[in-house]
N, C-alpha and C positions, 0 to 999 in steps of 0.2 A: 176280861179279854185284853182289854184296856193294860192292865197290869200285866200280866202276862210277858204281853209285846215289850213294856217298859224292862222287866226283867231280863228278857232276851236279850233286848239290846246291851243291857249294862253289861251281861255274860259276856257277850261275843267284843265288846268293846275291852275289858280285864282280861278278855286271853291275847288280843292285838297286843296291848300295854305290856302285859307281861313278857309274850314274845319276845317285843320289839328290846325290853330291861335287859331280858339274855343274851339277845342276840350282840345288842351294843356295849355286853359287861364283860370281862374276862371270862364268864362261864364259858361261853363258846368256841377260845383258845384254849381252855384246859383241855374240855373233847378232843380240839382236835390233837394236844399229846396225845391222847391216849394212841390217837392211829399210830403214832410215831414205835410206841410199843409193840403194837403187833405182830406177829410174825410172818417172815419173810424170806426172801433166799440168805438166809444168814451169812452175814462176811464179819471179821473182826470188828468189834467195836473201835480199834484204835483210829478206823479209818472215820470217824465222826469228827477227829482236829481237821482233816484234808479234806473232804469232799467239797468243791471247790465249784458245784452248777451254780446256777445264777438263783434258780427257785431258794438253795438252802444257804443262799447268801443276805436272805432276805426277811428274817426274822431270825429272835434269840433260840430256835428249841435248838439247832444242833449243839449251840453250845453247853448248854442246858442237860442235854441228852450224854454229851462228851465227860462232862463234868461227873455226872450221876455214875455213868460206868467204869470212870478210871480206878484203877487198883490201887488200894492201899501205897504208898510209897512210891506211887511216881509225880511226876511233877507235870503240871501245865500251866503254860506261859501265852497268854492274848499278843498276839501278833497281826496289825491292821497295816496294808500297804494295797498297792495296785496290782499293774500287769506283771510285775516282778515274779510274783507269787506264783505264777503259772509258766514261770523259767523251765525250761526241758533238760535241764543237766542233771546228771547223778547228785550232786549235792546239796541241790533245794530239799527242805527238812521233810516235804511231804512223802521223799524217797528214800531220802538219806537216813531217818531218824529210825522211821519204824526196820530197816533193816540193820542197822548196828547198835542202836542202845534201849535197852531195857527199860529207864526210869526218868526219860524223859521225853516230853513234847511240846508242839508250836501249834498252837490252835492258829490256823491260818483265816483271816478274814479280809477279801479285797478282790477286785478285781480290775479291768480297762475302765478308767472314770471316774472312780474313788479317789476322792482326793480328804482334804482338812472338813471339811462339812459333811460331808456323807459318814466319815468315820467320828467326826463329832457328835452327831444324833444316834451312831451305832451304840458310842461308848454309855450315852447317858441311859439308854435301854436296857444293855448287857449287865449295865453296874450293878444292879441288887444281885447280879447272878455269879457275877467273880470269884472262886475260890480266895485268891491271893490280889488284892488290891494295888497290880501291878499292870500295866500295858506295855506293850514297846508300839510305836507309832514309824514306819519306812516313808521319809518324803523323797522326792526325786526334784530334780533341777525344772525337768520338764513341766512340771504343775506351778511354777511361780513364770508365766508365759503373763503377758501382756494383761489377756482376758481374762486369766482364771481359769478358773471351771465354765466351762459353757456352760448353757441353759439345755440343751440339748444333752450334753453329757451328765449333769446333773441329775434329770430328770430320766435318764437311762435307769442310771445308781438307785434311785430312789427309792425305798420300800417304805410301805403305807405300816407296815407292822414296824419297823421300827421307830418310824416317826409316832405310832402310837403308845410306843416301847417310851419311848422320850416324855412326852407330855404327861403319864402315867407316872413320872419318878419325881415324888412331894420332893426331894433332897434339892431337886435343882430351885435356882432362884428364881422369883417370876421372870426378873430384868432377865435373863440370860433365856429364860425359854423365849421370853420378848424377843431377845437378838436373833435368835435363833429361827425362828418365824420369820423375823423380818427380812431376812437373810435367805430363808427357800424360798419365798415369795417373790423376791426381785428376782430368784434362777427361774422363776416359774412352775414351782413344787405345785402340784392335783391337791391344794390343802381344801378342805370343806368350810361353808360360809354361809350354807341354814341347813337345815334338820333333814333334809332330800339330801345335801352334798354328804350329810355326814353319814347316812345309811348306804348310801355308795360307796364312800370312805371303809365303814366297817365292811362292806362286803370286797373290796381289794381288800383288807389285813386278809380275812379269814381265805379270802384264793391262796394270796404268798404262805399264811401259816399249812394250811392244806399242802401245799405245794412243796414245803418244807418238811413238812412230816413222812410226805411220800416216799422223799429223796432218804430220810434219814430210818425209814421202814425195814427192819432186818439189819437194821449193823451192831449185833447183839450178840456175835458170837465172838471167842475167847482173845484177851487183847493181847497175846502173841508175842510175850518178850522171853521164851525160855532160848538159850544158846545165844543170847545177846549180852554187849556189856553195858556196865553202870556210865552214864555218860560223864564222870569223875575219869574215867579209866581210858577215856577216846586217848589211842596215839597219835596227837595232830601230826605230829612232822612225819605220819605214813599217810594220813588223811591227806594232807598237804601237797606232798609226792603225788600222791594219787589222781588229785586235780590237777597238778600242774600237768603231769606227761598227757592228760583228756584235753584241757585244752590246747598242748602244743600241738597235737594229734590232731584237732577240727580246723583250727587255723592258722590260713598260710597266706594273709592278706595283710597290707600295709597299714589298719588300724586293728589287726588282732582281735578279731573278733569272730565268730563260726561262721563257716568259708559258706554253711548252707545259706544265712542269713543275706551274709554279704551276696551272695548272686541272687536272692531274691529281690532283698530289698534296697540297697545300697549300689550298685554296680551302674543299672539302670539309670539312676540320675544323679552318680557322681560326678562327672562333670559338671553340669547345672547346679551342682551347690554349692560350688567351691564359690567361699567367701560370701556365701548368702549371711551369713550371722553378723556380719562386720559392726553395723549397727544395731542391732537389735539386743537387749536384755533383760534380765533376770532377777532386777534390783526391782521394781516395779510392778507388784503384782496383787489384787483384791487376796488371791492363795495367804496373803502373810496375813493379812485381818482373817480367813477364814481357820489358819493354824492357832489364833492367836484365841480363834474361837475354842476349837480343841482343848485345848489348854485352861480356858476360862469353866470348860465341861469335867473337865479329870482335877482338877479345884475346888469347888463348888463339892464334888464326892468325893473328895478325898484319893482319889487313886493316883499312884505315883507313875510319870509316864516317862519313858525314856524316848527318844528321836533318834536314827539312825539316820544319817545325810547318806546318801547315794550320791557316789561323784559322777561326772562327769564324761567320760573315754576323750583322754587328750589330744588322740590322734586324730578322730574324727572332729573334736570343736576346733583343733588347729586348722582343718581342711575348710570348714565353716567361717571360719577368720573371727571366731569368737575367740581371746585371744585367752592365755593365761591367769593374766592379770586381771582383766575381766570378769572369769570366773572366780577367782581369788576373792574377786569382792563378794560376789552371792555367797561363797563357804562363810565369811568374814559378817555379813546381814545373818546370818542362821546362827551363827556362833554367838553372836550378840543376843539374838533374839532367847536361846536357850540361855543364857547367862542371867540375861534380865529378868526372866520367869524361874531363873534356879530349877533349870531342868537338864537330867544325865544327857549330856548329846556323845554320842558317837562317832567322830565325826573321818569321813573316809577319803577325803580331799585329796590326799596324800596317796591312792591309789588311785588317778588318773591312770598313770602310764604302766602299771603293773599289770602283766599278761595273764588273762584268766579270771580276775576281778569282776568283767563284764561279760556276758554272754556276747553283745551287742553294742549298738551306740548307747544304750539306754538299761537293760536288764539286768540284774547282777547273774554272775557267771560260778565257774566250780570253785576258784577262790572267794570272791565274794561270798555266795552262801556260806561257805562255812564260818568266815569269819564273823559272821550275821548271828548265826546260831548259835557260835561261842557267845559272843556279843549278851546277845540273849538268856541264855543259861546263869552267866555270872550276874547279869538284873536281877533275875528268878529268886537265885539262891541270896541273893545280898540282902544285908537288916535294912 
C-alpha cells in the first residue's frame, strides 16, 4: 500500500514537472501559432505589416506570420518608430503602399512610447525571424527630453513576450543582455526574480502571444497587388503633387500644420507657450545611451540599421523660443553619433520649414511619409 502511495505520488509529481517544462518552454508559443492559423473572417494577408493594436505589437508572430505569407517577389522592409506610424494622412505606407504598389512593403512596428529600448529588446527577439538583415529605426527630437523614457511609458511599451524573445537569442552577448537588464530595471520593467515571478512571467508572454494570435486570426486571404505598380515605377513628382495640394488643402494656420489638429490641440495653449522652450534642450538626454543601446543589439546580430531623424516643425520650436541654432545642435549630436557607429542616417533637418513634411508639431505628414518610404525602399534594395 505503502508503495503504492510512493508511486502515486512520484506520478502526480512527473506530470506537475512536466507541465510546468511545457508550459515554461517554447512548446506553448508554438500552440499558440497555431491559433494564429485558424480560420477567420478572412481579410488580405498584406494587412499583417499594418495591423498596428497594441495586443499584436507585442510579440514576434505577426511578423512571423507576414513573413510566411508574402509572395514570391515582393519585398518587406522592418520599420520600428512611435506615434508617427499611426499618422492619419493618405501617405503613411500602411495606406499608401497597399493601394499603389505591387511588390512592396513596411512592416510597421511602434507605437506612443516606444522609444531606443523597447525597439532595442524588439529587434533582439525579431532577429532570428528577419527575411533580409536590414532595419530602418524613426527617432524623433522629442524622445532625447531631459528624462528619457519615463518608467511609466516604458513600462506601457513593454511586452513580456518580447523581452522573452530577447533573452532566448544565444547571438546576443551576456554583457549586452547585462545592459540591457539593467537598463529595464531602473525603468521598472515586471522582470521575474524566483521561480513564482517567473511562472507569472510566462503566463503574461503566453496572454500577449494569445492576444497576438487573436489579432492576427484570418488575415489569410489573397495579398491583393493585381492592377497595382512595381514600386520601381511610383511617379513621385505626381505622388508629390498629390501631397502637396492634401496638405495645402488641411492647412491654413501660421505653423502649417492640419487646421484639425491645430484647433484641438495647439490653439488652446498657444499663448502659454510662447517661449516656454527658451531654456530647455535636447543635447542631454539617457534616450542617447538607450539609441546607443539599439545599436550595440543590431551589432552583436549582425543586422544593418539605418536611422531616419524626424525634424523638428520650425515654426512651432521658433514660437517655443527653442531657437534654430539650438536645434542645429541636436541634428549635429545624431549626425555624429551615426558617423561614430558607421550607421546610414537619413537625416531631414533640412525640412523644418517645408509645408506638408509634418502633419503636426511632431508627426510626419504627406510629404514626410513619402519621403520615409522612398528612404526606406532604397535601404531594402541596397548591397
Amino acid at each position: 500500500m505503502r508503495r503504492r502511495s510512493w508511486l502515486l505520488a512520484i506520478a502526480v509529481a512527473s506530470s506537475v514537472l512536466l507541465f510546468l517544462m511545457a508550459f515554461l518552454s517554447p512548446t506553448s508559443s508554438a500552440l499558440v501559432m497555431l491559433m494564429a492559423s485558424a480560420p477567420g473572417s478572412e481579410q488580405s494577408s498584406r494587412q499583417l505589416s499594418y495591423v498596428s493594436t497594441i495586443a499584436s505589437l507585442r510579440s514576434t508572430q505577426r511578423y512571423e506570420l507576414a513573413a510566411q505569407r508574402l509572395p514570391t517577389g515582393v519585398g518587406l522592409h522592418y520599420v520600428m518608430g512611435s506615434s508617427e506610424l499611426s499618422s492619419v494622412v493618405d501617405q503613411n505606407p500602411l495606406r499608401w503602399l497597399p493601394a499603389t504598389t505591387s511588390d512592396f512593403d513596411l512592416f510597421l512596428s511602434g507605437r506612443g512610447h516606444t522609444q531606443s529600448l523597447n525597439h532595442a529588446v524588439e529587434l533582439a527577439a525579431v532577429a532570428p525571424l528577419l527575411r533580409t538583415k536590414k532595419v530602418t529605426l524613426i527617432i524623433s527630437p522629442q524622445w532625447f527630453t531631459v528624462g528619457g523614457s519615463s518608467p511609466a511609458a516604458f513600462k506601457d511599451a513593454f511586452s513580456s513576450s518580447l523581452w522573452g524573445g530577447m533573452l532566448d537569442n544565444r547571438q546576443l552577448s551576456p554583457q549586452l543582455r547585462d545592459a540591457l537588464v539593467a537598463r529595464a530595471t531602473a525603468l521598472g520593467a515586471p522582470l521575474p526574480t524566483d521561480l513564482v515571478g517567473r511562472f507569472d512571467f510566462r503566463i503574461r508572454q503566453l496572454k500577449e502571444e494569445i492576444g497576438g494570435a487573436l489579432e492576427s486570426r484570418g488575415l489569410t486571404g489573397p495579398y491583393q497587388t493585381s492592377s497595382l505598380r512595381p514600386m520601381a515605377s511610383t511617379p513621385w513628382d505626381e505622388e508629390y503633387a498629390k501631397a502637396d495640394h492634401q496638405a495645402m488643402a488641411s492647412s491654413h494656420n501660421r505653423y502649417f500644420i492640419a487646421d484639425s489638429y491645430y484647433a484641438t490641440y495647439v490653439k488652446v495653449k498657444e499663448a502659454e507657450m510662447r517661449g516656454s522652450m527658451a531654456s530647455s534642450s535636447y543635447l542631454e538626454s539617457p534616450e542617447y545611451s538607450d539609441l546607443q543601446l539599439f545599436l550595440d543589439v543590431a551589432h552583436d546580430l549582425g543586422i544593418q540599421t539605418q536611422i531616419i531623424s524626424v525634424p523638428m516643425n520650425g515654426w512651432w520650436y521658433d514660437h517655443l523660443g527653442y531657437t534654430a541654432q539650438e536645434r542645429e545642435r541636436y541634428y549635429g549630436k545624431i549626425r555624429d553619433l551615426a558617423a561614430m557607429r558607421s550607421v546610414p542616417l537619413v537625416d531631414f533637418s533640412d525640412r523644418e520649414y517645408q509645408r506638408g513634411f509634418l502633419f503636426d508639431i511632431m508627426h510626419l505628414g504627406w510629404r514626410g511619409w513619402l519621403d520615409v518610404t522612398r528612404a526606406c525602399y532604397e535601404f531594402e534594395k541596397s548591397a
